[in-house]
N, C-alpha and C positions, 0 to 999 in steps of 0.2 A: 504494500500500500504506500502509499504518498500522503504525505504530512495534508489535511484537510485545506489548508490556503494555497495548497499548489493544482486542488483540483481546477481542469479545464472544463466547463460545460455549458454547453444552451438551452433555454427554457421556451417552451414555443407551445400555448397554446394547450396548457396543463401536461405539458412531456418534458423531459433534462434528457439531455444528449451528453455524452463524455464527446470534447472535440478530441477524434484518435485521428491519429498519425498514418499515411498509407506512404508507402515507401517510394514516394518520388526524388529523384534527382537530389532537387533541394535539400529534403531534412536528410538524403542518405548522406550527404556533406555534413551537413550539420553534427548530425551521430560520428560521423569519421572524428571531424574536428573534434570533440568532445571526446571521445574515447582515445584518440594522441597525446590531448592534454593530460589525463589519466598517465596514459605509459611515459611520457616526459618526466611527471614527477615521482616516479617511483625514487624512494630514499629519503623524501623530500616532506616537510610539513603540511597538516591538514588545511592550517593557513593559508599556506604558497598555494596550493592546489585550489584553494578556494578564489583567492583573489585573482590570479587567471581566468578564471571562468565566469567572476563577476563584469571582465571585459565582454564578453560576448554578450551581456545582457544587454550593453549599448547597441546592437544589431539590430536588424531587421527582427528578428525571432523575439516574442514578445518572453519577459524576463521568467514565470512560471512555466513556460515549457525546458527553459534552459536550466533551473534546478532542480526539474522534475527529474529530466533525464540523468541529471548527476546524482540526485536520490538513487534510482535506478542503479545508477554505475557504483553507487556506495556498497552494491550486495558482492557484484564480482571484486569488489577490492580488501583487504587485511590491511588493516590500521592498527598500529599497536604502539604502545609506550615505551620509549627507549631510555631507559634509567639505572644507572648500576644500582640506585639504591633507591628504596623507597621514596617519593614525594613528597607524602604525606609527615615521613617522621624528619625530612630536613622543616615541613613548614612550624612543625610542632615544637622544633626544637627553637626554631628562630622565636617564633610566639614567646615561649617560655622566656627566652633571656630579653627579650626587649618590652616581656610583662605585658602585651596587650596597647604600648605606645608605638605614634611613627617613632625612630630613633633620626636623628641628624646622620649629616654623610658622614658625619667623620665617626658617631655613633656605630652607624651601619656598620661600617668595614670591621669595627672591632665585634662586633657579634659575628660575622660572616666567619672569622677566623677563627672566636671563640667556637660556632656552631662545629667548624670544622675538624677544631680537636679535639670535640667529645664525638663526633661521626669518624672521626679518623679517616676523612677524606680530602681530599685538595679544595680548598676556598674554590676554585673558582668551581667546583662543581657544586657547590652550594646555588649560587644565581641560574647556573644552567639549569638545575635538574628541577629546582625547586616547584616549579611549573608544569612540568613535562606530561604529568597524567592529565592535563585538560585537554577537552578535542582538540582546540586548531596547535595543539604544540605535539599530537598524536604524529606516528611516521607512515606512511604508505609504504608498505613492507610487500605486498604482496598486489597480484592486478593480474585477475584472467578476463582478457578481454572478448565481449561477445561480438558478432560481426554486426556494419551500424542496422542492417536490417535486423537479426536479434535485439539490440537497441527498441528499435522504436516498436516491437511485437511488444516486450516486455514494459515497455511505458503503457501501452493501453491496456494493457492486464493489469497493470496499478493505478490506472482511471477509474476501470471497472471497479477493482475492488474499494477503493475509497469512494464514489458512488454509496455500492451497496452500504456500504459503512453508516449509510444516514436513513438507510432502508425499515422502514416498517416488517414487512414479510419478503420472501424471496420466493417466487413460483416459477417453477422450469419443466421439462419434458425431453430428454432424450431418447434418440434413438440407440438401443446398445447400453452396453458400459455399467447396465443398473448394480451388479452384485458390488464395484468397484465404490461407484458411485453411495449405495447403503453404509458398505464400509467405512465410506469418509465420514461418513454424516455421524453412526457412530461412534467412531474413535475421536473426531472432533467434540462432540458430545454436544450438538444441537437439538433443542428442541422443535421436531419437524410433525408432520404430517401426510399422509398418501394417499391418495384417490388412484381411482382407474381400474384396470386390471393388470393380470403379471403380461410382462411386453408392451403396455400401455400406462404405464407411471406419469402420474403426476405429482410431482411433491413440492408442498410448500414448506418452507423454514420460516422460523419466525426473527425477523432483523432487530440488529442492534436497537435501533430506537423504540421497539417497543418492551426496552425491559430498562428497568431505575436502578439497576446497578451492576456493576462487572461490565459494564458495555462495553470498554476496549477489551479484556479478553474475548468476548463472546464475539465484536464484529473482526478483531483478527481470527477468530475460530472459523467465520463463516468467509470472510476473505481465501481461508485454502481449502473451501471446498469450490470455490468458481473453475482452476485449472481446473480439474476432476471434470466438471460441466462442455465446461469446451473441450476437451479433448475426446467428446463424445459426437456420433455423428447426427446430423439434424436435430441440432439440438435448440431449444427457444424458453427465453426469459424473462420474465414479470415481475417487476419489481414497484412498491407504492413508495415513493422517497419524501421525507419529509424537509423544508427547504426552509430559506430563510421565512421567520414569523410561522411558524408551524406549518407551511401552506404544503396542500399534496401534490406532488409532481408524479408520471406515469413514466415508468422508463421500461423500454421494450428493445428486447435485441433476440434478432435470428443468428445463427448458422449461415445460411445463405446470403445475410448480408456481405459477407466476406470481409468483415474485417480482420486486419493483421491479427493474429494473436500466437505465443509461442508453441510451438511442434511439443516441446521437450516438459514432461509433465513429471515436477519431484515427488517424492514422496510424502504421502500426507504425513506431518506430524499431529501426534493423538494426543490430546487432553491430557492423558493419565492412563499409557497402554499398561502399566505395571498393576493396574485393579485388578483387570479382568486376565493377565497374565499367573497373579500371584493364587487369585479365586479359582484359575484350572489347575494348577500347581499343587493348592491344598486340598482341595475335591478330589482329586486324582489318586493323591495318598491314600487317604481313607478305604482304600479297597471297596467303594459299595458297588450295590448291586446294578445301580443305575450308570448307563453308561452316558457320560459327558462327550457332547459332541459342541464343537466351536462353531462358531457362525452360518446358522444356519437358516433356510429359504425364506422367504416373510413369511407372514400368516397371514392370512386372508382373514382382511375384516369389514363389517357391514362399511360399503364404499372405498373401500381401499387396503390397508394391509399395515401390518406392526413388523417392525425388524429388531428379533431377540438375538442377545448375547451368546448364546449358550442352548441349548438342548439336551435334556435327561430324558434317557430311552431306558423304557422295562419291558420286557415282554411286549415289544409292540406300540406300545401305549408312550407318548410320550408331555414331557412337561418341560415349559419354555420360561426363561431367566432373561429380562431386559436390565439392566446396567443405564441407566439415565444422567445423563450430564446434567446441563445448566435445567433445570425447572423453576415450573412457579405452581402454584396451589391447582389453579383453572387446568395447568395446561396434564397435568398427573389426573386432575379428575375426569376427563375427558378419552384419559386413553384405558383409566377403569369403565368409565361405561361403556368404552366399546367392545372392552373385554367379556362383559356381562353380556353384549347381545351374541358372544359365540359359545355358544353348548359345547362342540367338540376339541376345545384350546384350553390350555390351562396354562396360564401364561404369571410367572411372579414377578413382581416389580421391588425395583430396589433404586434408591435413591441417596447419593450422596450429597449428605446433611450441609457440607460447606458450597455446593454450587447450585444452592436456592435461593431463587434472585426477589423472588416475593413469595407472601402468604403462607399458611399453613402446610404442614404434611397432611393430605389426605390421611382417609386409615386403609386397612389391607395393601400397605406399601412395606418394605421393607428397610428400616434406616442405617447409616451406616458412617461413620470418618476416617478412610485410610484404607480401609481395606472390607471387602464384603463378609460380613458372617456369615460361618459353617452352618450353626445351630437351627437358626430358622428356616434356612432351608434344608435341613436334612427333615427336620418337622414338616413342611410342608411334603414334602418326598413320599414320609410315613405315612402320612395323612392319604395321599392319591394313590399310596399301595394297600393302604386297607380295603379302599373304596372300591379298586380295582377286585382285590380277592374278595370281598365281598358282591360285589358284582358276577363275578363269575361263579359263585357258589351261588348263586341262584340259578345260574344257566345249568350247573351240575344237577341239581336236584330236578331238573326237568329232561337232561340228558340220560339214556339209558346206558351203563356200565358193561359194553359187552368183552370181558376179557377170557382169553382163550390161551392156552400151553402151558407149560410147568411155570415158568418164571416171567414176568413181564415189568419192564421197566419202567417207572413212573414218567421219567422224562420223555419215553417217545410213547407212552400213552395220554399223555398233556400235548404233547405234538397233534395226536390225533386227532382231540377234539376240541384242539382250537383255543386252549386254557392253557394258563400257568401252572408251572410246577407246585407252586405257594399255595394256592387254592386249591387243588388235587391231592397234592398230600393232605391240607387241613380235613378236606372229605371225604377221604381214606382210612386218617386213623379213627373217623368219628364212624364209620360206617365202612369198612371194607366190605368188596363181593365176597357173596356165597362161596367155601371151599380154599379162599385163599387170608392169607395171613402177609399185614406190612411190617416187612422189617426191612428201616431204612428206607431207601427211593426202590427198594422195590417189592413187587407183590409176588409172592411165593407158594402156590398150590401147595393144600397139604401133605399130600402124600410125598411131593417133591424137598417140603422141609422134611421129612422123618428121615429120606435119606439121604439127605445131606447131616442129618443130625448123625448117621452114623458113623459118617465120615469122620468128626470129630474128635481128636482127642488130646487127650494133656501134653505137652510138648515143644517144639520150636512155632513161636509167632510167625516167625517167616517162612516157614514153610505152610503153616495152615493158610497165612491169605496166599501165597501162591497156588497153593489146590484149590482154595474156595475162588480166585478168581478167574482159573481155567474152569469155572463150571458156570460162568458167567455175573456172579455177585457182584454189584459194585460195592459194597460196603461191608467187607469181610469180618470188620469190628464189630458193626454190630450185630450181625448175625450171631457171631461169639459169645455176647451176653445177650441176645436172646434167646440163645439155646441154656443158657443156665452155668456160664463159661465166665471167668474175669482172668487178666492180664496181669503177672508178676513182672516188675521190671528185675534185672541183674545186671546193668549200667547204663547207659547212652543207647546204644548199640545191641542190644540183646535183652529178649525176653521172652516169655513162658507161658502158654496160655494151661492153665489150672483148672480144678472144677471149683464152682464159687458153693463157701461155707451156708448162702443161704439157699442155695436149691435144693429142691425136690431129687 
């Protein structure tokens, strides 16, 4: 972006126009000229480099395009402090020994020296350095320079985004580029909105000027999602800007207009990637059952669509975690009741407590400073797998149990009909079929436990589950105590299976 008094724009008739630059002849001089005086002054003070360029203001070129452009060129260049010693502690020390008075010149020198033999440096680096960390006494160390047509691509890209920077909302529509496109909005941590359907996006964000505070973070936030925008094909943008004396101005820009803008599109940087980095990192450990899936498709919702963080998969069935940047009270209640009008989404909301720019925390949100808690969401998790196995234990009970052969496995008997393991076993052990007996995940015809029961006997653990699982058992353990059998350890590595003291 460009400092707000170097934007160029005209107003015509309730519309503002950025005046952009199209790469004729003239301003590609222009840009040469300007980008020379840059490489001239490598080595050279912010100062020197400045006053140069205040020459060109006398030109034809009116004086706001000629600093915009060197704004611009301020990004390709490294300016840094050249000081063997701090600034700061020569000004402190000077402060100190002249208590807060001008000193006279003859005063002066004699602090200069005193400074310098409590710094243990040479006088005269006292006067040079003492200065040196402010901008114009900064060095031009460093200059990659773009060519003048990248020049004036990247000036209208910092029109546009200073523009928007006064924008009430921001509405656009691309063709292409949407997952890319989500992503930014995301990791930017805008509060936005979608219409349309999937291939057919409409999305409005909502601009700096309609929130009362963090505005410069939030319209730099929304400033790097415009590249992301343009670098999509047919793509077209809405913007409601509010101008001097609050008045509303319409600003409208296509794709087909063909204005210059640059090819080369950086990487978004994210709000705060380390939340939702550190939240999969801790999730992850925990070994549950539910499996964490990252960024995953929108959800379809009445008129348009939610974009979650995160996805927890169970058996099919799954539950969605949103990560919300900058809020305000309206704009959280708004994406609850749209949550309310989808039956088949279960979508959790979390909000960090420090980037809420007005009003209240709704309720059924999730609060948080620093990092997302475990807790409530594993609650919530528990919560939609009870409801799940409760759910499906009613389909059990109306499903007929037709199981056939000596042994049958719970897990591909849950396969069969379309249920979870959770819930099949629950109504299994409350009600096994006629003939057969559960131990463990699986279901074992009686006649087929008697002989396996007499396969049994006191002796090496490791040898009894290797027989018992070449006869197919997945859970040789328990079969063992539930034939009337317990496990002596005789160290790490070795142990005994016994007959237990309380059998039959």
């Amino acid at each position: 972006m460009l400092p707000s008094e170097l934007l160029v724009a005209k107003t015509f008739k309730g519309t503002v126009r950025p005046c952009y630059l199209a790469p004729t002849p003239q301003l590609l001089n222009l840009a040469q000229t300007i980008i020379e005086i840059y490489n001239n002054h490598l080595g050279k003070k912010r100062s020197q480099l400045r006053s140069q360029l205040r020459l060109l203001e006398y030109g034809p070129h009116n004086f706001r395009l000629i600093r915009g452009l060197s704004t611009v060129l301020d990004r390709f260049s490294g300016f840094v402090t050249e000081s063997p010693i701090d600034p700061q502690i020569i000004r402190k020390t000077i402060f100190a020994l002249s208590k807060g008075f001008v000193p006279s010149p003859t005063k002066k020198q004699e602090i200069i020296l005193k400074a310098s033999e409590m710094l243990n440096v040479p006088p005269e680096w006292i006067e040079r350095y003492m200065w040196s960390d402010l901008e114009g006494e900064q060095i031009l160390k460093s200059f990659t320079p773009p060519t003048p047509k990248e020049l004036l691509a990247h000036y209208n890209l910092s029109l546009t985004q200073t523009l928007l920077f006064k924008s009430k909302f921001v509405e656009f529509s691309v063709e292409g580029n949407w997952k890319r496109i989500f992503r930014s909005i995301k990791r930017l941590g805008l509060m936005y909105s979608i219409s349309g359907s999937p291939g057919n996006y409409n999305v409005a964000v909502e601009g700096p000027i309609s929130i009362i505070k963090m505005t410069e973070r939030y319209g730099t936030s929304l400033a790097k999602l415009l590249p992301e925008i343009l670098a999509s094909k047919n793509w077209r943008i809405h913007a409601q800007i509010i101008g001097r004396g609050n008045r509303l101005f319409n600003f409208e820009l296509k794709s087909s207009e063909g204005v210059h803008f640059p090819d080369l599109i950086p990487e978004v940087e994210t709000y705060d990637s380390s939340i939702e980095e550190s939240f999969a990192k801790r999730f992850s450990s925990l070994g549950s059952k539910w499996r964490l899936l990252r960024e995953p498709d929108p959800i379809p919702v009445p008129g348009g669509a939610m974009i979650p963080d995160f996805a927890f998969e169970l058996q099919g069935r799954r539950v969605y975690l949103e990560i919300v940047g900058f809020w305000t009270s309206e704009y959280i209640k708004k994406k609850i009741s749209k949550l309310h009008a989808v039956r088949d989404h279960n979508l959790i909301i979390a909000v960090d407590v420090d980037l809420g720019i007005s009003g209240e925390i709704p309720g059924d949100v999730i609060t948080f400073r620093g990092e997302v808690p475990l807790k409530p969401i594993l609650d919530r998790l528990e919560t939609e797998e009870r409801a799940m196995v409760a759910s499906e234990l009613n389909r059990l009970e109306r499903l007929p149990l037709v199981v056939d052969g000596p042994l049958v496995h719970v897990g591909d008997l849950a396969a069969n009909l379309g249920v979870s393991r959770v819930a099949l076993l629950k109504r299994l052990s409350d009600s096994p079929p006629g003939g057969y007996v559960l131990v463990g995940e699986d279901l074992i015809r009686k006649d087929q436990l008697q002989r396996l029961a007499s396969k049994i006997t006191c002796g090496s653990l490791e040898e009894l589950v290797r027989k018992l699982r070449s006869e197919g058992i997945s859970d040789p353990i328990a079969l063992i105590y539930h034939l009337g059998f317990t496990i002596k350890w005789r160290g790490l590595n070795s142990a005994e299976v016994v007959k237990s003291q309380n059998s039959k």
